[in-house]
C-alpha positions, 0 to 999 in steps of 0.5 A: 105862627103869627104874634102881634107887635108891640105897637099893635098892642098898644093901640088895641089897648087904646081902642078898648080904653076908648070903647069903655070910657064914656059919659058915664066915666066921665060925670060919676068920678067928677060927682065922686070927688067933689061929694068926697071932698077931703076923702076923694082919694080913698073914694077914688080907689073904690071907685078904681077896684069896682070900675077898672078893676072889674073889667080887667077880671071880665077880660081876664074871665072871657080870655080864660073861657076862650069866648063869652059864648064859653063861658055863659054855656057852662049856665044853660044853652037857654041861658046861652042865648038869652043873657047875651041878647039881653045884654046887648039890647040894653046896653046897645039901643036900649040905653047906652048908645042912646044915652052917649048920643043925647048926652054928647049933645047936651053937653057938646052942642046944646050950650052953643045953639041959638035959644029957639033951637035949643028949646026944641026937639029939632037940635037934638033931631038933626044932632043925632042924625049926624052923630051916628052917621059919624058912628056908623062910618067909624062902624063900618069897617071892624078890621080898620078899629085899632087904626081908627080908635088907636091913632084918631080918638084915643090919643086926641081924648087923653090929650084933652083930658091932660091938657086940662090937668096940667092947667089944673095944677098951675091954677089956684083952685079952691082946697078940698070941701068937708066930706059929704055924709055919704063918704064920710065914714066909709069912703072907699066902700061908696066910691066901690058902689059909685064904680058899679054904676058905669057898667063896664063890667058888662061892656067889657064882657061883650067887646072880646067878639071884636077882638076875637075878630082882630085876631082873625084879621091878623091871623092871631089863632093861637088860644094860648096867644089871644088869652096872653094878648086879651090880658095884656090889652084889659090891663093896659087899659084899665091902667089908662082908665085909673090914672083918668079918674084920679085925674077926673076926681082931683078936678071934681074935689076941686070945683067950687060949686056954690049949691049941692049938685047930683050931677057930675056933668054940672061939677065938670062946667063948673072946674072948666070954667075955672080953669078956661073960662067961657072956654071952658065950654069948648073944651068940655064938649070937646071931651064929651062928644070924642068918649060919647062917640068912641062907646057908641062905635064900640058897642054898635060894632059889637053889637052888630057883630054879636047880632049879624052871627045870631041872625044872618040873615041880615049882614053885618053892614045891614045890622049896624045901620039898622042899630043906629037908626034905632039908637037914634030913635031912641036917643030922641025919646029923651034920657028921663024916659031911656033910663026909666024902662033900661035901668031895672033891666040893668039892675037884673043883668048887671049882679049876674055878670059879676057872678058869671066873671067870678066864676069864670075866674075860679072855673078850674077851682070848683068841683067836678063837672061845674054844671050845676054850681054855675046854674045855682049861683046864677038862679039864686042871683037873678032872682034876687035881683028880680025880687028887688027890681019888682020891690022898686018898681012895682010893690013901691018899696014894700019888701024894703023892710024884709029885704033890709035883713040881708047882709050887704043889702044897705050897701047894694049888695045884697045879691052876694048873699044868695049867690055865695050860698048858690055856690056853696049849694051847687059844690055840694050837690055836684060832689054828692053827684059826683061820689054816687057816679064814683059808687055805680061805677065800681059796682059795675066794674066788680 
C-alpha cells in the first residue's frame, strides 16, 4: 500500500493554495480592509470563514463522496452532466482564465508599456499569447504539478507576499480609517458577503479530478487514504489562504488612499508605492502575474482534464491548447465584456454548489434513500437564483420589491430560503416514501 510522505503533502498543499489564490484574492481583501478600516479584523474573519472556510468544506464534501461526479449523481444523471460542464465553462474560458490573464497584464505589464502601445489593443494581444503559452507549458504535463507549483510559484509568491509584510511592519504607515457605512454596524457579515465574491468554493469543487490524477500517479488507491490526504492538502491550504488575507487586509486599512476607490487593485499600488516607492510597481506585478498565472494553470488542467474524460475524442494535450486559444480570445475581448455575460451564470451556479457541498457534508444525516432531498433542495435553489438573474438582467429590478421580503435577501442570501425549505420538503417526502415501501413489504411478507 502506498501512502505519500510528508513532504509530498506539503507541496500538494502548496499547489492548491497556488491553484485558489488569484486576482481576485488579491483586490477583495485589499478592498476589505481599507473599506473596513478600524473593523478589517472582524471583516477579515467573515471574509476567512466564507472564502477559506468554504473551500475546505468543498474539499471535505468531494473526499466524503469519493469524487464530485459522486456527489452531483446523488441530484439527477441530467444534472450529473450539466452542472459540471456549466461550471467549468464559466469559470474556465469563460471568465476566470481570461479575467487572470487581462488582469496579469493590467497590473503587471501595462504600467511599464510605452503610451502607444498601452493605449492599444496590441499589448494585451501579444501578452497574452505569451502568458498562456506559459500556462500551457506549466499545463502540459499533470503528473509534474506538485513539483511545478510546490517548488517554483508557491514558494517564490508567499515570499513576495511576506517580504512586503515585514516592510509593512518596520514602515510608519498611516493608522486605520473610520469604518465605512457598509461594515460599520455588521462587519463580520459584509466581509462573510465579500468572501462569496472569490468563487473558490467552486473552484475547490472541480480541482479534486486533478488530485484523483496525483494519486493515481503515485499509486495512492486506497479511498480511505485519499479522503485523509484530500483533507489534510484543503486544511493546510486554507491555513495559507488566511494568514495571506490578514496579511492582504492589514496592507489594505493601512493605504492612504486620498479618494473613495471600488477597487482593491488601486488599494494595493497605493500601499506598495508607500512602502517601495516607484518600486512599488515591480513588485506588485510581480505578485499578480505568479497568482494570475498559478489559477490559469489550475483550471486549464482540470479543465482539460474534466473535458478530455467527457469528449475523448480529443486528447488531454489537444483539450488544453485548445482551452488557451480560447481563453485568450477571449481575455482580448476586454474584462468589462467577460464579466457582462459570466457573472449572471455564476450568480446561478454559485448558491447551487453551496448547497450541493452542504449536503455532501451531512449526506450520512439525512433520510433513507436521499434522492429526492437533494433534487428538492437543488430545484428549489436554482430557481431562485434564476428568478433573481432574470430580475437583474432582464426585468430591471422589478421583482426587487417582492423579492426584498425573503429572509436574508438584503444580504445576498436569499437563496437560503428556499433551499432550507427544499430540505425540509425532501425529508419529508422520502420518509412518507420510505413507510409506504416499509407497509407494502410487510403485506407481502404476511
Amino acid at each position: 500500500m502506498h501512502k505519500l510522505s510528508y513532504y509530498d503533502i506539503t507541496f500538494m498543499s502548496f499547489m492548491l493554495f497556488s491553484m485558489l489564490f488569484g486576482a481576485g484574492n488579491l483586490i477583495f481583501p485589499a478592498y476589505l480592509g481599507q473599506a473596513a478600516g478600524e473593523n478589517v479584523w472582524q471583516a477579515v474573519i467573515g471574509f476567512i470563514i466564507s472564502d477559506a472556510g468554504l473551500s475546505v468544506l468543498a474539499f471535505i464534501a468531494v473526499a466524503k463522496s469519493g469524487t464530485l461526479d459522486a456527489l452531483i449523481n446523488r441530484v439527477h444523471p441530467i444534472f450529473a452532466l450539466l452542472f459540471p460542464m456549466a461550471i467549468y465553462l464559466s469559470i474556465g474560458p469563460g471568465l476566470a482564465i481570461p479575467r487572470a490573464g487581462s488582469l496579469a497584464y493590467e497590473m503587471g505589464v501595462k504600467p511599464f508599456l510605452p503610451t502607444p502601445i498601452e493605449s492599444s489593443s496590441l499589448g494585451l494581444l501579444l501578452y497574452t499569447v505569451v502568458f498562456f503559452s506559459i500556462v500551457f507549458w506549466f499545463a502540459k504535463s499533470p503528473s509534474k504539478l506538485v513539483d511545478r507549483f510546490g517548488k517554483i510559484l508557491t514558494p517564490s509568491l508567499l515570499i513576495l507576499i511576506f517580504i512586503v509584510f515585514i516592510k509593512a511592519l518596520f514602515t510608519d504607515l498611516p493608522s486605520f480609517n473610520e469604518a465605512s457605512s457598509a461594515y460599520r454596524d455588521n462587519p463580520i457579515a459584509k466581509g462573510f458577503l465579500d468572501g462569496y465574491q472569490t468563487m473558490d468554493a467552486i473552484c475547490a469543487l472541480i480541482y479534486g479530478i486533478v488530485f484523483i490524477n496525483i494519486f493515481k500517479s503515485k499509486k495512492v488507491e486506497k479511498p480511505s487514504l485519499q479522503v485523509k490526504y484530500l483533507i489534510v492538502c484543503g486544511s493546510i491550504c486554507g491555513l495559507l489562504l488566511a494568514v495571506c488575507y490578514l496579511i492582504i487586509a492589514y496592507l489594505g486599512a493601512s493605504a492612504a488612499v486620498p479618494i473613495t476607490v471600488d477597487n482593491g487593485a488601486v488599494v494595493l499600488s497605493t500601499v506598495l508605492n508607500q512602502l517601495f516607492g516607484t518600486g512599488g510597481t515591480i513588485v506588485l506585478g510581480l505578485i499578480f502575474t505568479l497568482a494570475c498565472l498559478s489559477v490559469c494553470i489550475g483550471l486549464i488542467t482540470s479543465c482539460a482534464q474534466y473535458f478530455s474524460s467527457v469528449f475523448p475524442r480529443l486528447s488531454y494535450i489537444k483539450w488544453a491548447i485548445l482551452l488557451c486559444l480560447v481563453s485568450g480570445l477571449v481575455a482580448n475581448l476586454g474584462l468589462s465584456q467577460i464579466l457582462k455575460v459570466s457573472v449572471p451564470v455564476l450568480g446561478l451556479l454559485y448558491p447551487m454548489a453551496i448547497a450541493l457541498i452542504f449536503l455532501g457534508l451531512a449526506h450520512d444525516k439525512l433520510p433513507f434513500k436521499k434522492r429526492c432531498v437533494y433534487v428538492m433542495t437543488i430545484t428549489l435553489v436554482g430557481l431562485f437564483s434564476l428568478i433573481e438573474i432574470i430580475n437583474s438582467a432582464i426585468l430591471s429590478g422589478s421583482l426587487s420589491e417582492f423579492l426584498s421580503n425573503v429572509p436574508l435577501q438584503s444580504e445576498g442570501f436569499g437563496w437560503v430560503i428556499p433551499g432550507v425549505l427544499g430540505l425540509i420538503i425532501g425529508s419529508i417526502f422520502e420518509k412518507l416514501t420510505s413507510n409506504k415501501d416499509k407497509e407494502i413489504f410487510v403485506k407481502k411478507a404476511a
